[in-house]
N, C-alpha and C positions, 0 to 999 in steps of 0.2 A: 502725797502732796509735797510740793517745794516749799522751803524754808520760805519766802518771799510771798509766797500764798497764805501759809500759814499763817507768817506775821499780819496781815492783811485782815483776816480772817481773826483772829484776836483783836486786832484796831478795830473790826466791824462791831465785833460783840460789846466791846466797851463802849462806845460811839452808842449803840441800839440802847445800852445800860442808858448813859449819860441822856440822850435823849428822853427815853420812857420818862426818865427824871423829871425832866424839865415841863414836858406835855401832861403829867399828872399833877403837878404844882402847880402850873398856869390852870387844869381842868378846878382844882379846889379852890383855890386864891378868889376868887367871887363868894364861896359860900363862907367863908372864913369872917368874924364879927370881932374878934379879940384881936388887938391890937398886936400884943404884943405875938402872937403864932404867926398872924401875918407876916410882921420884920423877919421872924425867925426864915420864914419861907420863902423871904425875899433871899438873905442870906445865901439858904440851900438852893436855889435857883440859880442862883451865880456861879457857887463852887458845880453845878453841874453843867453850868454852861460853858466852863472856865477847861472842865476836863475834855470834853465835848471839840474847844478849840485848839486843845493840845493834840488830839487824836487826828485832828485837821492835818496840821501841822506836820506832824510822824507820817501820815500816809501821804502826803505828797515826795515824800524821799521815793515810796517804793511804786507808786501811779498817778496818772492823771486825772485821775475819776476821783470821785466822793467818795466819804466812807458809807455806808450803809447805814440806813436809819430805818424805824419802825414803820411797816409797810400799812397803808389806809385800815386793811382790816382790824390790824393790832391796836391801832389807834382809837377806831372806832369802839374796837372790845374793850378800851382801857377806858375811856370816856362814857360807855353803856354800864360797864359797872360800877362807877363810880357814882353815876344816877343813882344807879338801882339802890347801893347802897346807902346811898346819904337821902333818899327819899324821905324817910318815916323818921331817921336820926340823922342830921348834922350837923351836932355839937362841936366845938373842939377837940371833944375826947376822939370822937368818932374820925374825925377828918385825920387826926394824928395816928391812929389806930391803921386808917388803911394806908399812910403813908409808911406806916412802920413795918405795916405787911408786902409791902411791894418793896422795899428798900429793902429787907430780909433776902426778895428772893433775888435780886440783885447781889448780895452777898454773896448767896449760895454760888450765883453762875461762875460771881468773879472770883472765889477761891476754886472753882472747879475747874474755871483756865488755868489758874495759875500753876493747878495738880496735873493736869494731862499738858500742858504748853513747856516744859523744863528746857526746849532748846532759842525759845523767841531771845530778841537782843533783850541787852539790860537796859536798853532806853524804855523799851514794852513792857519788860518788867515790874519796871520800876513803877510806870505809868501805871498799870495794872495794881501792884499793889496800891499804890497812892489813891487809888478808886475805891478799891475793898477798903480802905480804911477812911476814908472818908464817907461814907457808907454807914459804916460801925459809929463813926461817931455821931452821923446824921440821927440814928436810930436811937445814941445815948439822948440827943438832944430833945427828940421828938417825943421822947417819953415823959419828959415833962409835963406835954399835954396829954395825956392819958386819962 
């Protein structure tokens, strides 16, 4: 794979990261009653939408197209579970619970580019970390509601 695919391919995965974000906050944001998890998740919505337009931004350098975002099914599968689960419980404990569980594996993926990607630019990098770590601190924050 060329360097320019690859980086491509990184901006996709962060963008699919960023997005999933945002589609899972907007799918909770209705069931939510406590004022204040709300604001909080208005908050995390922004900083995911904020990463989301930076990755915009970086892939226009390298094409003309979009970056990639979570395809109908993913969307579907991610908005079916989140039924399912908040069916019988959706407390605030419960709704922070599964954000805390999807924003883990968001972590996972985004240290896992970082470990196989060693030749992407430093702007990708950078970006990349700046995702995993805002991520991490999403996760400190949402633990709150637990």
């Amino acid at each position: 794979m060329n360097d320019i695919q690859n980086e491509l391919n990184v901006l996709d995965e962060i963008n699919k990261g960023a997005t999933m974000g945002v589609d899972s906050i907007k799918e909770i944001k209705p069931k939510v009653l406590d004022r204040n998890f709300l604001e909080t998740l208005d908050i995390e919505e922004d900083k995911y939408q904020r990463i989301s337009e930076r990755v915009n931004d970086i892939y226009q350098k390298f094409s003309d197209k979009d970056p990639h975002t979570p395809n109908k099914m993913e969307k579907t599968m991610t908005s079916m579970e989140i039924e399912m689960k908040t069916m019988k419980d959706d407390t605030t404990s419960k709704l922070a619970e599964l954000l805390v569980k999807g924003t883990n594996m968001g972590i996972i993926e985004g240290r896992r580019l970082l470990n196989h990607n060693p030749n992407i630019s430093q702007e990708i990098h950078d970006l990349l970390e700046e995702f995993v770590k805002m991520q991490e601190d999403s996760v400190e924050t949402l633990k709150k509601y637990l």
